[in-house]
Structures are given as structure tokens and as C-alpha cells.
C-alpha positions in Angstrom: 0.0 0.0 0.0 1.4 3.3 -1.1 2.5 5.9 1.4 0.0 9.4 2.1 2.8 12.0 3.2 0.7 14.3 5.4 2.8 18.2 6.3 0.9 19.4 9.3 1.4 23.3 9.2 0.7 25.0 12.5 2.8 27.3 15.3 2.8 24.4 17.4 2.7 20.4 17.7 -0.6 19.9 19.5 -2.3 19.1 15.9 0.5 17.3 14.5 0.8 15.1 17.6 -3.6 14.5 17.7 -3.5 13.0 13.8 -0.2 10.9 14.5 -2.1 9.2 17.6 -5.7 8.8 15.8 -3.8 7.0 12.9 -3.1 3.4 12.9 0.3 2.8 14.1 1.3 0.4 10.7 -1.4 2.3 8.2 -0.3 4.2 4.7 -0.4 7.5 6.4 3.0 9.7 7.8 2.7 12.3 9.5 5.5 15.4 8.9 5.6 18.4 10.9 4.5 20.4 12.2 6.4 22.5 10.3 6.2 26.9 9.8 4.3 28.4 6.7 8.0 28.7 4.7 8.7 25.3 4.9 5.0 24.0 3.9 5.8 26.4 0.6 9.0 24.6 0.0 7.7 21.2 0.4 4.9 21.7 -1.8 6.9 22.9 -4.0 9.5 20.5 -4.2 7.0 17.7 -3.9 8.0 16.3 -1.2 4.2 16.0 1.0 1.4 14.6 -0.6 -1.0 16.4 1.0 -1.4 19.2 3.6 -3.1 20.1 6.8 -3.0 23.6 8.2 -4.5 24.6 11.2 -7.2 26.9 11.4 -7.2 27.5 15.2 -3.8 29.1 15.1 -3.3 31.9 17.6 -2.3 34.7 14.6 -5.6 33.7 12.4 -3.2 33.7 9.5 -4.9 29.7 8.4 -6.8 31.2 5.5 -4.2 33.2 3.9 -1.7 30.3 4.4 -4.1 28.1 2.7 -4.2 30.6 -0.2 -0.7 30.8 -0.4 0.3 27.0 -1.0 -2.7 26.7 -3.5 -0.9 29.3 -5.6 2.4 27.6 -4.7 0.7 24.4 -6.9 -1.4 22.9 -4.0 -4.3 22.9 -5.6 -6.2 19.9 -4.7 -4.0 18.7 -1.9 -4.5 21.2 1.1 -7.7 20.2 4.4 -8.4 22.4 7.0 -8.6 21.5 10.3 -10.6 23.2 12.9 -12.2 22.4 16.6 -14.6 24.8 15.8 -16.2 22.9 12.9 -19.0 23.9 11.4 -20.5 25.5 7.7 -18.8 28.8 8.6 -15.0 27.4 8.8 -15.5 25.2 6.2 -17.7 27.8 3.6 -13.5 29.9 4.9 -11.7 27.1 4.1 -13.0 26.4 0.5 -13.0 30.1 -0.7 -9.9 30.1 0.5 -9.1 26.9 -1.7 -8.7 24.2 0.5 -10.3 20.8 -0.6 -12.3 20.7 2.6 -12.2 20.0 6.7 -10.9 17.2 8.4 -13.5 15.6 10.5 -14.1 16.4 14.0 -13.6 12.7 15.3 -10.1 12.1 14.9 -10.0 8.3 14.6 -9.0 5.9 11.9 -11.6 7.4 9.5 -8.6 9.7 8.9 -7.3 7.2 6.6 -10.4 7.6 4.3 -10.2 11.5 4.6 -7.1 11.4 3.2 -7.2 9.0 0.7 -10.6 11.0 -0.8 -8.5 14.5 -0.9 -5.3 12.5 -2.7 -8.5 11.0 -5.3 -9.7 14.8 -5.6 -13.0 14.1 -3.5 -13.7 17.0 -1.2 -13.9 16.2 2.1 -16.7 17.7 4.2 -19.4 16.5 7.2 -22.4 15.1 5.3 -24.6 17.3 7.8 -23.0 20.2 7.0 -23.9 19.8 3.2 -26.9 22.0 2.7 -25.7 25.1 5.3 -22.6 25.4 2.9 -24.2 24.7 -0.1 -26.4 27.5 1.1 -23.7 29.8 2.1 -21.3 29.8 -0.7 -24.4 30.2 -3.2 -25.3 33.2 -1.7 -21.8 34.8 -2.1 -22.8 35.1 -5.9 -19.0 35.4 -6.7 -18.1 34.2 -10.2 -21.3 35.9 -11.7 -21.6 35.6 -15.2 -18.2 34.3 -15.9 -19.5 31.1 -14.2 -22.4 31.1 -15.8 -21.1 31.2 -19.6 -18.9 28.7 -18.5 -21.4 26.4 -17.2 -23.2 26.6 -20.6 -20.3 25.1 -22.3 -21.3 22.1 -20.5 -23.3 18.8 -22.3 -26.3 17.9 -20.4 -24.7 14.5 -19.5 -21.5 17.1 -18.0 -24.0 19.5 -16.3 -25.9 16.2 -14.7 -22.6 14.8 -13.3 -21.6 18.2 -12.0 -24.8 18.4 -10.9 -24.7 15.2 -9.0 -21.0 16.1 -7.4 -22.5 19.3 -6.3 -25.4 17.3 -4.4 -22.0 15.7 -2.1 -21.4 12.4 -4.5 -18.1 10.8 -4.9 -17.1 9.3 -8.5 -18.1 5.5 -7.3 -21.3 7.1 -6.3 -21.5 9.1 -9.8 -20.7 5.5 -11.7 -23.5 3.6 -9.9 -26.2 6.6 -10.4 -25.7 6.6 -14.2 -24.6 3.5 -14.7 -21.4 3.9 -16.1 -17.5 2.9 -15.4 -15.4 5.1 -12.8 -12.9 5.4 -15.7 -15.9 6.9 -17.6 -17.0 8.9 -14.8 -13.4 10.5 -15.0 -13.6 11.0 -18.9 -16.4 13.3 -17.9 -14.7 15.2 -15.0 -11.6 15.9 -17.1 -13.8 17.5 -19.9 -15.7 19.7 -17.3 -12.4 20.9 -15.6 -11.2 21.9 -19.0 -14.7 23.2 -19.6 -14.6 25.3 -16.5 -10.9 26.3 -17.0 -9.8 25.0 -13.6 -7.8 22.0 -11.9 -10.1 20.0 -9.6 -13.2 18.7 -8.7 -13.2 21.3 -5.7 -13.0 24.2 -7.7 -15.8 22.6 -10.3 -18.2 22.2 -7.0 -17.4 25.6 -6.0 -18.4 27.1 -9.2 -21.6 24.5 -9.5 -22.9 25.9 -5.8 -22.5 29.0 -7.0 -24.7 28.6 -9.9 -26.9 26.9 -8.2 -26.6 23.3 -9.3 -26.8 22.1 -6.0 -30.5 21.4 -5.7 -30.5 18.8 -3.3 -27.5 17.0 -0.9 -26.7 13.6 0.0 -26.2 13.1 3.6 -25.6 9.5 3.6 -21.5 9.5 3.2 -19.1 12.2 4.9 -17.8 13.0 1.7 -17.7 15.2 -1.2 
């Protein structure tokens, strides 16, 4: 089983130190760090972290803009959020801010899945908090009509698998609800991202909430 690298940035260890204990002792995940937000830019940069956590909770409220920084440093896809606060709120912050999501509250070996949906390009979000985020980021109306002729360069199959990623489904679930392969399911998600001019299945959700694509969640899985 392949290795997850995971760089915990954060001022201090408590966060680093709660993920390496919730992990199974002998599982595919590694925790590095914690390390400052310097050292997160060179280590994405240099590929040497498959994914990143930064803390949201830290003392200078600088999480957001650090998130924001290693997506333009070509993180895109690869960075969670992790808060104790929880909630639609921090994660609606996280996801403008281009994170692929929140790390669930319960820190236990369901970790392991959290990880391994962000590495696939899932987003990774509470089930429960589906609908209040949906809710919040459509109301932020950013994108406008950019989004909007974008979105119309769509097929109808491409707008109804969008569609059906907005409402919270992962690709399996996309495959079993129209009956297709997961390799065809991807076919269709690399013609919307080109479509929609960006690099993951985050940032195609993002723009589908916005427009309103979203009309109903799932809140059977704790994933995106």
C-alpha cells in the first residue's frame, strides 16, 4: 500500500501530535511536521508532501491566507483544513480560500479515508454540513456571469454529473447513479475541468454551488 505524506502546518505540535495518535500505528499514512508556513511552501513545491493540513485554530488567524498561499504555490487539490470549531462557517472559509475541505471532528482511523478521498480529488466535508454550505457559498454570488457562460459550455450528461458532485457524491457514487464505469466517470470530469478552466473537482463544485446546481444534498457519506 502506497504511502500518504501528510505536512501538518501550525505554530505548534498539539495538531500534528492528535492526527499521529488517531492514525493506525502500521497504516499508509506519515505524518511530517509540524512545520512553519516557509517550509510548507518549500515542500509543496518541491513535492515532497502529498497532501497538507493547516491549522485553522492558530493563535495569529493567519490559516486562510496560508491556505491561499500554498494553492498558488501548486497545492491545488491537496490542502484540508482543520478546525475544533467545525461547522459550515469554517469550512464555507476554508473552501473560498481553496482548500479541498475540513478534516472531520472525530479524529480516529476514518482519517485514513479523509485522506485518501482529498489524494483522489474528492472533497472532504461533514455530510450534515452539506446543505448550510451549499447554502452559504451560493449566496456569495461570486463568479457571476463568468460562471455562468462557463457552465453553458457544459453537455447535459456534464452538467448532470456536476450536478450530482455538487449534491456531495463521490465518483463511485457518480458511476453507480448513471450507470457507467469510474474510468468513464473521470472522462467526464476531465472535460468539465477543461470546460470550466480550472484544476479539480473542488473548484468545479465551488463554481456549481454558485450557480446553483446544487438542488438537493446527499447526507448519507461524509464525503464530497
Amino acid at each position: 500500500m502506497s504511502r500518504i505524506r501528510v505536512l501538518v502546518v501550525a505554530p505548534e505540535g498539539r495538531l500534528a501530535r492528535n492526527l499521529a495518535r488517531a492514525l493506525p500505528t502500521r497504516g499508509p499514512v506519515s505524518v511530517v511536521g509540524p512545520v512553519g508556513d516557509e517550509a510548507a511552501l518549500e515542500a509543496i513545491s518541491g513535492s515532497l508532501v502529498d497532501l497538507v493540513v493547516v491549522d485553522l485554530d492558530r493563535a495569529d488567524g493567519r490559516g486562510l491566507e496560508v491556505i491561499a498561499a500554498i494553492v498558488r504555490a501548486g497545492g491545488a487539490g491537496r490542502v484540508l483544513a482543520a478546525s475544533e470549531r467545525g461547522g459550515a462557517d469554517a469550512a464555507a472559509d476554508a473552501l473560498t480560500a481553496g482548500a479541498s475541505g475540513m478534516l472531520p471532528a472525530e479524529r480516529d482511523g476514518s482519517l485514513v479515508d479523509a485522506f485518501r478521498r482529498a489524494l483522489a480529488g474528492e472533497m472532504v466535508l461533514p455530510a450534515e454540513e452539506l446543505p448550510r454550505l451549499v447554502d452559504r457559498l451560493t449566496a456569495s454570488g461570486d463568479g457571476g456571469r463568468r460562471d455562468t457562460d462557463l457552465v453553458n459550455t457544459l453537455t447535459p450528461r456534464e452538467r448532470d454529473i456536476l450536478r450530482t458532485l455538487a449534491a456531495g457524491a463521490s465518483t463511485a457514487d457518480v458511476a453507480e447513479a448513471f450507470s457507467i464505469s469510474p474510468l468513464t466517470v473521470q472522462s467526464h470530469v476531465k472535460s468539465i475541468l477543461a470546460k470550466l478552466g480550472v484544476h479539480s473537482k473542488v473548484e468545479a463544485v465551488r463554481i456549481a454551488w454558485r450557480q446553483g446546481l446544487a438542488t438537493s444534498t446527499r447526507t448519507s457519506s461524509g464525503s464530497g
